[in-house]
N, C-alpha and C positions, 0 to 999 in steps of 0.2 A: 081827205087825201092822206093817204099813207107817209109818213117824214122818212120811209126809207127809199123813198122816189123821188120828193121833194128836194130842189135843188135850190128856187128860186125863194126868196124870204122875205116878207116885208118885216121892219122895225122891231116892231112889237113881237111876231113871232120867233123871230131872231134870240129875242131877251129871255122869250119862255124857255127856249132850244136848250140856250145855255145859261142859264140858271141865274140871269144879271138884271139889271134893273135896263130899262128903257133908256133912261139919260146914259145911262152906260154906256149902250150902243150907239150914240151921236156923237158921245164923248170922244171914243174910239174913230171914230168917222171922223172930227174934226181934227183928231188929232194925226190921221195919216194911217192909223195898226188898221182903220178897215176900208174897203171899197167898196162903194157905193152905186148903183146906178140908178137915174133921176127919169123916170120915164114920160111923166107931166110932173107938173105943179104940186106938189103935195101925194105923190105917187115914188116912191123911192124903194129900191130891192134892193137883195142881198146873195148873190152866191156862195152857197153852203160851202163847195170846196175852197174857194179862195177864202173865206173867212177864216176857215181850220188851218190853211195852209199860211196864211198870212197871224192870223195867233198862236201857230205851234203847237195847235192840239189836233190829238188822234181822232179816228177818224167813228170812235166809238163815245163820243163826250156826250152825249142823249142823257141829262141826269134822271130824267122820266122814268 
């Protein structure tokens, strides 16, 4: 799937996006800087806009 259509994110791919470690991104989650949605049990997204908008980065942060 092409990441400039890609909105929705699981965990993992979130971390590759933005060039962080995985505990990172939980980190950020628990700590409130990200939002979350739990869809089952072990099944957790991530919207790309609110994430950027909620970290204060542009809309160009792909470091790929």
């Amino acid at each position: 799937m092409n990441k400039e259509t890609k909105q929705k994110y699981r965990a993992k791919e979130l971390a590759v996006y933005l060039g962080v470690g995985l505990s990172t991104i939980w980190r950020w989650t628990k700590q409130g800087k990200l939002k979350s949605y739990q869809l089952t049990t072990g099944i957790t997204i991530f919207d790309l806009n609110e994430v950027i908008s909620d970290l204060g980065l542009s809309t160009n942060t792909n470091i790929e």
